[in-house]
C-alpha positions in Angstrom: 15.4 -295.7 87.5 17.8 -294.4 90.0 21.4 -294.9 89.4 23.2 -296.2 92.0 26.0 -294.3 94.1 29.3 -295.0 93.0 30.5 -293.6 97.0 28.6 -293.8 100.3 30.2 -293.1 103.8 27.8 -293.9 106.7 28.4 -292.8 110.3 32.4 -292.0 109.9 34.0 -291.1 112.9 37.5 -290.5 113.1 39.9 -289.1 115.9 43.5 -287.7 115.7 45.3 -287.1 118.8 42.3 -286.9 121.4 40.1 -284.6 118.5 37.9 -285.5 116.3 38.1 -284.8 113.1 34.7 -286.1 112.1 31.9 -287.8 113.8 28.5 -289.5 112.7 29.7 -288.3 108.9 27.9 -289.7 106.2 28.0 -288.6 102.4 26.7 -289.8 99.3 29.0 -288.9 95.9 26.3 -289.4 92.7 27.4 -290.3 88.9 28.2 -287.3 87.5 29.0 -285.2 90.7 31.1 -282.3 90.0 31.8 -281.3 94.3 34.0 -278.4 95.7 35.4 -279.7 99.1 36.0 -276.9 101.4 37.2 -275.4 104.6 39.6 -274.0 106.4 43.1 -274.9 106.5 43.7 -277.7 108.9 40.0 -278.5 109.0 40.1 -282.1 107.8 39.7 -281.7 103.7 42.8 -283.9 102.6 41.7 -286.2 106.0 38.2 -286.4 104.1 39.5 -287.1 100.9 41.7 -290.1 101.8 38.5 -291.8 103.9 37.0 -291.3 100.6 40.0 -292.9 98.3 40.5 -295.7 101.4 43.7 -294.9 102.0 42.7 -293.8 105.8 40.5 -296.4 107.9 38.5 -294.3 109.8 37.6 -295.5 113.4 33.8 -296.1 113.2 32.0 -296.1 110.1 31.7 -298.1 106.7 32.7 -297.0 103.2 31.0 -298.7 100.2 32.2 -298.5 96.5 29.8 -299.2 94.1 30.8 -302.3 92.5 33.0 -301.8 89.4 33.3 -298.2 90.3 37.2 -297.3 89.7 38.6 -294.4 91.9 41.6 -292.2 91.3 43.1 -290.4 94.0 46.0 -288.0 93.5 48.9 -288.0 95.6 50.4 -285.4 97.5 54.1 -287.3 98.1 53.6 -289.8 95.6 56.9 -292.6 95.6 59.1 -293.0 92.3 60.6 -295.4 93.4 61.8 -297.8 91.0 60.4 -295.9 88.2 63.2 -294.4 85.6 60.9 -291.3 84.3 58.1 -289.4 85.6 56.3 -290.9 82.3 57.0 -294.4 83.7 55.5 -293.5 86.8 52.5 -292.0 85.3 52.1 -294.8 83.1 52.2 -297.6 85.3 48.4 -298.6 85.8 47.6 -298.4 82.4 47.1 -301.6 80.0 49.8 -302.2 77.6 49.9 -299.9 74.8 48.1 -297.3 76.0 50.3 -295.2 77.7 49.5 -292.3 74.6 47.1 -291.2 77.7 49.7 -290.1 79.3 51.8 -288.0 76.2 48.1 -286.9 75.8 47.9 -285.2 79.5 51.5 -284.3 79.8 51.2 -281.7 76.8 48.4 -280.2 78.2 50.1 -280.0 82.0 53.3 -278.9 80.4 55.2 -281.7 82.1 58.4 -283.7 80.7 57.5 -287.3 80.6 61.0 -288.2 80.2 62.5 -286.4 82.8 64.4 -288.4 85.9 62.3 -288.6 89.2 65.7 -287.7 90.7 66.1 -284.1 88.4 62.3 -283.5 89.0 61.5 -280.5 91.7 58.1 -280.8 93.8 56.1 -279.4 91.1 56.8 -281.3 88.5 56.8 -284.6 90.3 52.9 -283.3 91.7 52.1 -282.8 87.9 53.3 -286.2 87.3 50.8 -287.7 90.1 48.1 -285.9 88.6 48.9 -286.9 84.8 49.0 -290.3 86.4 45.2 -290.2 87.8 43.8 -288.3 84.3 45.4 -291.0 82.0 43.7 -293.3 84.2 40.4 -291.9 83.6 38.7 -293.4 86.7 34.5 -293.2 87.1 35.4 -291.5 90.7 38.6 -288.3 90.8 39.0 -287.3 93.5 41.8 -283.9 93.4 43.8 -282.5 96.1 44.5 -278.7 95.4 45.3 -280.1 91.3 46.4 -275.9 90.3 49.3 -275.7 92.8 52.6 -275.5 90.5 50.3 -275.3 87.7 50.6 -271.7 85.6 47.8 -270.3 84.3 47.5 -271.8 80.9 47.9 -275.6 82.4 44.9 -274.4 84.9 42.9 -273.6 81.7 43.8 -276.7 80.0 42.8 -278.5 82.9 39.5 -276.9 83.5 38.6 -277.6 80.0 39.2 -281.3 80.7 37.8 -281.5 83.7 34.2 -279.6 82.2 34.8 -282.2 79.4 35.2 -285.8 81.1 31.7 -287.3 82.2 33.4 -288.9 85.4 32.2 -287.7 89.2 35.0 -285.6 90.8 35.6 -284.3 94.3 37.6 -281.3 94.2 40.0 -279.4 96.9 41.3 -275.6 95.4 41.8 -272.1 96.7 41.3 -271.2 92.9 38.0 -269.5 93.2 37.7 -269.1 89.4 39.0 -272.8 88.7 35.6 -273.5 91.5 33.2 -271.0 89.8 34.0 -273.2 86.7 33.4 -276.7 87.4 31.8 -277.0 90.7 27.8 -278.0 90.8 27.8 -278.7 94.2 30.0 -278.1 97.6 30.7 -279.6 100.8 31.7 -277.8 103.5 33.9 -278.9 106.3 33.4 -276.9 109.9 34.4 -278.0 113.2 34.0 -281.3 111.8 30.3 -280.9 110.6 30.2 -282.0 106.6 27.5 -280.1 105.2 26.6 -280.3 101.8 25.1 -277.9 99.2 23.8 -278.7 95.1 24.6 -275.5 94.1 28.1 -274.4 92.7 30.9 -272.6 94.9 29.9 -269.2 93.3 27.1 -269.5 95.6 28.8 -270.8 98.9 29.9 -267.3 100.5 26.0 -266.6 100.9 25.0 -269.9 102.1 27.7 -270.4 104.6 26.6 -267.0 106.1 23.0 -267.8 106.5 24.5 -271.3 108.2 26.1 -269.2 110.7 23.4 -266.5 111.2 20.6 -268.9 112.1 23.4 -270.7 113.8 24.0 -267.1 115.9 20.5 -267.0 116.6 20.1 -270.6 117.6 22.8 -269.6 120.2 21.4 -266.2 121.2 17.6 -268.2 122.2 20.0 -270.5 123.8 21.6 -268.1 126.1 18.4 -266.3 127.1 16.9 -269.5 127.8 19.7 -270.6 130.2 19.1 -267.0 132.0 15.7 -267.4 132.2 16.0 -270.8 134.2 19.0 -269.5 136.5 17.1 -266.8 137.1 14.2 -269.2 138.5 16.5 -271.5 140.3 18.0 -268.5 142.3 14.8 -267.3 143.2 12.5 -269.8 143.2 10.9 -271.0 146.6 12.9 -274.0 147.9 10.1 -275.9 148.5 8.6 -275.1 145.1 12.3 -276.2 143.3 11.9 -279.6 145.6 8.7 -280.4 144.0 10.2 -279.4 140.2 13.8 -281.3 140.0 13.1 -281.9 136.6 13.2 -278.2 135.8 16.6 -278.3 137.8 17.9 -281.1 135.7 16.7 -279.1 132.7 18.8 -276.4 133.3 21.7 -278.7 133.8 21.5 -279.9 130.5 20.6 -276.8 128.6 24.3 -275.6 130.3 25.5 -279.0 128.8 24.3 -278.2 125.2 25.9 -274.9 125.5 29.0 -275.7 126.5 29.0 -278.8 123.9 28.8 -275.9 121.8 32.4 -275.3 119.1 33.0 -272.1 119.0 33.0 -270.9 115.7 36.6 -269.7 114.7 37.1 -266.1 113.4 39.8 -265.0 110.9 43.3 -264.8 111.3 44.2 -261.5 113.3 46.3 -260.5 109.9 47.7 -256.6 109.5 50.2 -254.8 107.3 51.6 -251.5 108.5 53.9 -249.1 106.2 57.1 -248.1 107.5 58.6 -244.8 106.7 57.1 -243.6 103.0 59.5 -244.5 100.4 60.4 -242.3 97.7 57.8 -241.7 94.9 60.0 -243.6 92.6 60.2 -246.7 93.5 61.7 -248.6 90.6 63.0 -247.2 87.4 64.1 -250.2 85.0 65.9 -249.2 81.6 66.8 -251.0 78.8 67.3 -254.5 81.2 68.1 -257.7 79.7 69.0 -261.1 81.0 69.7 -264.4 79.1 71.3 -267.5 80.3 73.3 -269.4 78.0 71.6 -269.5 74.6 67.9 -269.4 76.7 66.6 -265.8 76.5 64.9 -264.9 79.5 64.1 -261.3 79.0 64.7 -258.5 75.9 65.4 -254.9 76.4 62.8 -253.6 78.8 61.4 -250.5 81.0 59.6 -250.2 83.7 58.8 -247.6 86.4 57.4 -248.4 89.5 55.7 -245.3 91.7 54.7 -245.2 95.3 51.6 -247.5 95.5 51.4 -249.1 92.6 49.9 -253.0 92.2 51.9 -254.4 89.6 51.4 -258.3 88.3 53.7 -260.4 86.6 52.2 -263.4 84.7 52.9 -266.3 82.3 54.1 -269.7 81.9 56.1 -271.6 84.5 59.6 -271.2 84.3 59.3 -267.9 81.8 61.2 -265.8 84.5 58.8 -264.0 86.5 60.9 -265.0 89.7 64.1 -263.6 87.9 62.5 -260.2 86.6 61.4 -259.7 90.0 64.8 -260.3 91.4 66.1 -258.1 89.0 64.0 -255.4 89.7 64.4 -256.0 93.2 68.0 -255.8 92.9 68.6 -259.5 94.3 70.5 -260.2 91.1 72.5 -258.1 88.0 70.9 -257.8 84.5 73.0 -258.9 81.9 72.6 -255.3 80.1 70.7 -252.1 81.0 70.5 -250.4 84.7 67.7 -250.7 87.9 67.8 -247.9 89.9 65.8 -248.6 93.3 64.4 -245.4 95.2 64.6 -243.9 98.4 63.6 -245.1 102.0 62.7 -248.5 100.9 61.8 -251.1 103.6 61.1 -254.6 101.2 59.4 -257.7 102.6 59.7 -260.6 100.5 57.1 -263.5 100.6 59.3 -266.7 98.1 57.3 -268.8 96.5 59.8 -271.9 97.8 59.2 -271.0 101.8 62.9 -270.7 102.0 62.4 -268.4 105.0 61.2 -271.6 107.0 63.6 -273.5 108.3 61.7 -276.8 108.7 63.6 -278.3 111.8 62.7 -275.5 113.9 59.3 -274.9 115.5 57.4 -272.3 114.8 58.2 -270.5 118.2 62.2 -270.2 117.3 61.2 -269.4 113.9 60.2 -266.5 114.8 62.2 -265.9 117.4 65.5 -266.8 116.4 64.9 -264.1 113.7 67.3 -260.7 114.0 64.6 -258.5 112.4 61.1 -259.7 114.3 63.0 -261.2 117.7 63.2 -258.5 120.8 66.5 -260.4 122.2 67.5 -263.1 120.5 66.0 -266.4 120.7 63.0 -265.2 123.3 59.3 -265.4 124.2 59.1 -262.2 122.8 58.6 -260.9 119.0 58.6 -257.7 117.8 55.3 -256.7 115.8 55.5 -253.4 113.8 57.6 -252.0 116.8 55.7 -253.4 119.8 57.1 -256.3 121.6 54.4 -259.5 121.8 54.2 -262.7 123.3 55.4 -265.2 120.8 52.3 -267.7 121.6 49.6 -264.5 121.5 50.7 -263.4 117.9 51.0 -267.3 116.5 47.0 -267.6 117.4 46.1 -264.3 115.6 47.1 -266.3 112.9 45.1 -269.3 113.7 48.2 -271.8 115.4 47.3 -273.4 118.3 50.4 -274.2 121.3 51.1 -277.9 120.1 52.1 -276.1 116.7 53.6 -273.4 118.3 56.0 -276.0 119.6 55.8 -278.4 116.9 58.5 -278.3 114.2 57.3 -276.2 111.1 58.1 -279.5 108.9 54.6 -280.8 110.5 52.4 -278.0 108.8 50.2 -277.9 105.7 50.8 -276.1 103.3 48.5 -273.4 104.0 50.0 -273.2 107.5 53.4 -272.5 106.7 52.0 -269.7 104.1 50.4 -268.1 107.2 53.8 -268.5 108.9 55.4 -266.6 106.6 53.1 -264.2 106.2 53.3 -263.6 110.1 57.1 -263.2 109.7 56.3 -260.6 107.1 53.4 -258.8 108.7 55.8 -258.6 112.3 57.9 -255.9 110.1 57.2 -252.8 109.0 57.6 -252.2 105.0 56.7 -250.0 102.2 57.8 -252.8 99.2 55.7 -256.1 99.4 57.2 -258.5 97.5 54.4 -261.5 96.9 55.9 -264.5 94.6 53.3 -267.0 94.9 51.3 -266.2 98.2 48.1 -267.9 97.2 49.4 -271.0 96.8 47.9 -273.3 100.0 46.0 -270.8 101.5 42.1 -271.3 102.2 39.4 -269.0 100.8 39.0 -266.9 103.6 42.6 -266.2 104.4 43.0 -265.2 100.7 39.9 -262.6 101.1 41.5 -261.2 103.9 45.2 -261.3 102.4 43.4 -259.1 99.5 41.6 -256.6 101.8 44.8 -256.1 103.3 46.3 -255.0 100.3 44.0 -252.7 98.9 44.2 -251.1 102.5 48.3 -251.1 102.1 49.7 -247.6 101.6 53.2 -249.3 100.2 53.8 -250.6 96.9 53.3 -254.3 95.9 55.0 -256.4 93.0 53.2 -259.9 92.7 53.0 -263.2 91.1 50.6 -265.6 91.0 48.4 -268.1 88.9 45.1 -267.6 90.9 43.4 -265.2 88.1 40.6 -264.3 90.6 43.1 -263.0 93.1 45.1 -260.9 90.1 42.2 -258.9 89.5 41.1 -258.0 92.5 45.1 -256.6 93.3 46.5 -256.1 90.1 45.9 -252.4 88.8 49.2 -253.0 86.3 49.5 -257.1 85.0 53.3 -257.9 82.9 52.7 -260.2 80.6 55.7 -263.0 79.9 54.8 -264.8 77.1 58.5 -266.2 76.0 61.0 -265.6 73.7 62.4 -262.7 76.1 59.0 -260.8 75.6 57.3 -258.7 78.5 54.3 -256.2 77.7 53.0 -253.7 80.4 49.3 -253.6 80.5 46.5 -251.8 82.3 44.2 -253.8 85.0 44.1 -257.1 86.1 44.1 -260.5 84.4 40.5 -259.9 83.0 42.1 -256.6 81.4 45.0 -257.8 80.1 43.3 -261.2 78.7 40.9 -258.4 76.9 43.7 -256.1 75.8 45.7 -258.9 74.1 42.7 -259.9 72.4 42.1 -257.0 70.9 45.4 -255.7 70.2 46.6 -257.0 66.5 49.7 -259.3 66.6 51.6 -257.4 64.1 51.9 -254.3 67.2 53.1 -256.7 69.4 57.1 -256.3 69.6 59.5 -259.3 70.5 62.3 -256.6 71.5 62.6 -252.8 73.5 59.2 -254.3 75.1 58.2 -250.8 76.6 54.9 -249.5 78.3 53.7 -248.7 75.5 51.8 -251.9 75.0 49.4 -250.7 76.8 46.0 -248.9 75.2 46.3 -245.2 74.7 43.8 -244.2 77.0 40.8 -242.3 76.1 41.4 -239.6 78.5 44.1 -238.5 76.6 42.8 -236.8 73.4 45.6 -237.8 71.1 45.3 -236.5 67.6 45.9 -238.6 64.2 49.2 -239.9 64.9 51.9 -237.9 62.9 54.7 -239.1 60.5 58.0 -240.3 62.5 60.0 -237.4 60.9 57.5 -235.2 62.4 58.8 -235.9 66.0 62.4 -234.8 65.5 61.8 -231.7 67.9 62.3 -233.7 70.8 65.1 -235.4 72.5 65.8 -238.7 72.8 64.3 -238.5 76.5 61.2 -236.5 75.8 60.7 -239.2 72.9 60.7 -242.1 75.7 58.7 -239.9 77.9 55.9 -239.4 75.1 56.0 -243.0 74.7 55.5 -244.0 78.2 52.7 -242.0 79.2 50.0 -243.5 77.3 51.1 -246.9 79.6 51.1 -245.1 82.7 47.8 -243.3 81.7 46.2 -246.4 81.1 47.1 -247.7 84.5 46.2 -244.6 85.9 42.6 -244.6 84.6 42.5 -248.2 85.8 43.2 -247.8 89.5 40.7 -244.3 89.9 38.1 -246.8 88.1 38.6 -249.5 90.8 38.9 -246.7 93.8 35.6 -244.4 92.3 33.9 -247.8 92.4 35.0 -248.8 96.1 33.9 -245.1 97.3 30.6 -245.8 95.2 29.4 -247.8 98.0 26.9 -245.7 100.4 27.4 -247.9 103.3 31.5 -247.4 103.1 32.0 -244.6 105.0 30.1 -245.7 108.0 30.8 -249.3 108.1 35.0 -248.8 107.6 35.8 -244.7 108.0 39.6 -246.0 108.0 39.0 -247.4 104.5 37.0 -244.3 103.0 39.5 -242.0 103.8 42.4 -243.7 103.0 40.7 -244.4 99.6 39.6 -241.0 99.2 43.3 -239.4 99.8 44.3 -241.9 97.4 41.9 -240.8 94.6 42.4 -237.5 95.1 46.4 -238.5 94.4 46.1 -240.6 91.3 43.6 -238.3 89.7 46.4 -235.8 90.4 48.7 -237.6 88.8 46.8 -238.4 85.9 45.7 -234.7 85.2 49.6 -234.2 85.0 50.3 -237.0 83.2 47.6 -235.9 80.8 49.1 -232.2 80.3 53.2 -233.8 79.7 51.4 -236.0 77.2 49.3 -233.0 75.0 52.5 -230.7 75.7 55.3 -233.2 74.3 52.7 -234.0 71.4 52.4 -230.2 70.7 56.1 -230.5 70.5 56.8 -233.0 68.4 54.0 -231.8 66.0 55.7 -228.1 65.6 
């Protein structure tokens, strides 16, 4: 016997200022539905979402809840008011004594139930909301980007619970592997069409293409159709056309249809351009350290950074990946040991707190009311990469229409002010990108193209981020913060280093001097059966750290020619994006340079220390 829905939304229509955001929508949610929501930023999802939770009445339609069917809905902005704690709050709808739920949720989210709504930042009071909605346990979840302020390990945690729980879920995330995960079927939202697919997210890429091919071709028949007929009514005889006005009024609507027709909108017009090439040291870290108070936030540590290198910082929340990349940026001192930052640097910082926006301005004066984008001042003109543009052209390369041009920036999603700051960025030229947290918001499509841009970047790029699909298509060098002051240089991505620390015995892992050296003496390097300590006196103390460091840099040098031979593998590459194939190619040729040098300093110092 068929169960009954526990959601059904017939014939929605809904309208916000003079567009619609949907219209003659209806959707069924099952028992047991495990649904990806998606679309672009600003396409209706949250709008969606809160028809479905009831919290927006939309202006034509009918919602129906199956009876007894509880729903959860997790709040964006949720109110504390009244509420001492954030474990109050998340407590609140539970029935006496069993608020363990929430001490039971709040270990796994790594949030403070006892902490004061008033003390609490954004993140921590969005954890809170969603702690709230899994203590709950409702038949029906329905989970607004859930991973944002989330590290990496809480994302795991929740994906186990959510692949765990037998309620339905609807879910909104630009976490492509949190999606691949969990999702068994996805709805799409696209110029406010709902279309909906039983097959996971994994899969949506290729069905959303063949959507807008036959879509393509749909138009194409159209068009030649609509010539066809014009073509007859120009040279038609009149008398003929008299007798054959429904032909005429044929025409007229096939014109209708056409121009009923939304076009489909293409990808923000993003680009990075590097300034002057910097030095081929970037950064050289030694021996840096930084505590505050009795809290250790990072031991004795060295790092260099070359001229094009991808490097990744991960771990938990509030670890200090922000503060070792302010340190190596030079923003702020270490407490011991010396960053020396190299030549004919040009650094463009993307903050992971937007404090670049000023949210009382609109996006027009935000980017012209700034010294380093603005041709004169507060103008209609901003300075891209050099060449003076119209303020309102380069907003809609990056998908902003006039009314948000105008708008103040307070009035954008999430997603939107990322793009905004990534225009402010992109209007500069740089050689130092300096990423802390750009995924957050953004929408699947914008992220592809944020990471195409960056393997086409010839300048040098320090990131963090939780989104472990994005990490390893960047990353070609991932630091690991794991507490406790600890940081370990691998090769690769987060797939690499997740495989790396799992094969590497604890005992070799070192709480202090965390060098390179973590990561796996490569292959390519035919070291011999390591030698006695004593044996190494020959050498100084800095051809000792050298020989230490190489293996590291080796490693990461192996990684990035894999990742390039395998882009060049591709037979269609050099015709479909000559740019690409030879900047990839010049590239190669440079790393596996530097690795057959590497590789010689690493046999000669050996010999050395062996004599």
């Amino acid at each position: 016997m068929a169960r009954a829905p526990l959601l059904q939304l017939s014939d929605i229509a809904l309208t916000f200022g003079g567009n619609p955001v949907f219209d003659g929508l209806d959707l069924v949610i099952q028992p047991g539905d495990r649904v990806a929501l998606v679309g672009r930023n600003g396409s209706g999802k949250s709008t969606l979402m809160k028809v479905m939770a009831g919290l927006v009445e939309p202006d034509r339609g009918s919602r129906v809840l199956s009876p007894g069917t509880t729903t959860g809905y997790m709040e964006q902005d949720p109110t504390f008011e009244g509420f001492a704690t954030l474990g109050d709050y998340a407590a609140a709808t539970l029935p006496a004594g069993e608020a363990y739920r929430v001490e039971m949720v709040a270990e796994g989210l790594k949030l403070n139930p006892d902490l004061s709504p008033d003390k609490a930042s954004g993140g921590e009071r969005r954890r809170a909301a969603l702690a709230r909605l899994l203590a709950e346990d409702p038949a029906l979840m329905l989970l607004d980007e859930p991973t944002n302020h989330l590290d990496i390990e809480a994302i795991g945690w929740l994906e186990s619970h959510l692949a765990q729980t037998r309620a339905a879920f609807v879910l909104i995330s630009h976490d492509r592997a949190f999606l691949n995960a969990l999702a068994r079927a996805t709805l799409w939202i696209d110029r406010s069409v709902v279309r909906r697919m039983d097959k996971g997210f994994a899969h949506f890429e290729e069905w959303r293409d063949k959507i807008w091919d036959e879509e393509d071709e749909a138009r194409h028949k159209l068009d030649r159709k609509i010539k066809a007929e014009a073509r007859w009514a120009v040279e038609g005889i009149s008398a003929r056309r008299k007798r054959n006005q429904g032909r005429v009024r044929a025409l007229q609507g096939l014109r209708a249809e056409r121009a009923a027709q939304i076009r489909r909108q293409g990808p923000a017009a993003m680009d990075l351009a590097e300034g002057q090439q910097s030095g081929k040291r970037v950064i050289e870290a030694k021996g840096i350290a930084k505590s505050y108070g009795d809290r250790v936030i990072l031991r004795r540590f060295d790092l260099r950074v070359l001229r094009g290198d991808r490097v990744a910082f991960v771990g938990p929340n509030g670890v200090g990946k922000t503060t070792l990349l302010k340190m190596l940026t030079g923003e702020i001192a270490p407490d011991e040991g010396t960053v020396t930052l190299g030549t004919k640097l040009e650094m463009a910082v993307f903050d992971q707190t937007r404090a670049q926006l000023d949210p009382d301005l609109s996006l027009w004066d935000s980017l012209t009311s700034d010294p380093q984008t603005s041709v004169n001042g507060r103008s209609d003109q901003v300075m891209v990469r050099g060449v003076p543009r119209h303020v309102m052209g380069y907003l809609k390369d990056f998908l902003f229409t006039e009314e948000q041009a105008r708008g103040p920036v307070r009035a954008l999603s999430g997603g939107e002010k990322a793009r905004l700051l990534l225009a402010k960025i992109m209007a500069r030229e740089s050689n130092l990108l300096v990423l802390d947290e750009p995924t957050n918001d953004l929408d699947v499509e914008t992220l592809d193209l944020l990471q195409e841009l960056l393997d086409d970047y010839p300048g040098t790029v320090l990131l963090v981020s939780h989104d472990r699909d994005f990490l390893d298509r960047v990353a070609a060098t991932t630091i690991a913060m794991e507490g406790d002051g600890r940081a370990t240089v691998y090769a690769g991505g987060w797939s690499d280093y997740r495989s790396q620390r799992a094969e590497a015995p604890t005992s070799h892992r070192r709480d202090t001097d965390v060098k390179p050296t973590s990561a796996p003496t490569p292959a390519a390097a035919p070291k011999p059966a390591s030698k006695p300590a004593a044996k190494k006196s020959g050498l100084s103390f800095t051809e000792k750290h050298r020989l230490d460091t190489l293996p590291g840099e080796i490693a990461r040098l192996e990684a990035e020619i894999g990742k390039l031979t395998e882009l060049l593998a591709d037979p269609d590459l050099f015709t479909r994006e000559p740019v690409k194939f030879r900047k990839a190619t010049e590239v190669l040729a440079e790393r596996q340079a530097r690795l057959s040098a590497a590789e010689d300093e690493w046999l000669a110092l050996e010999e050395k220390a062996s004599a």
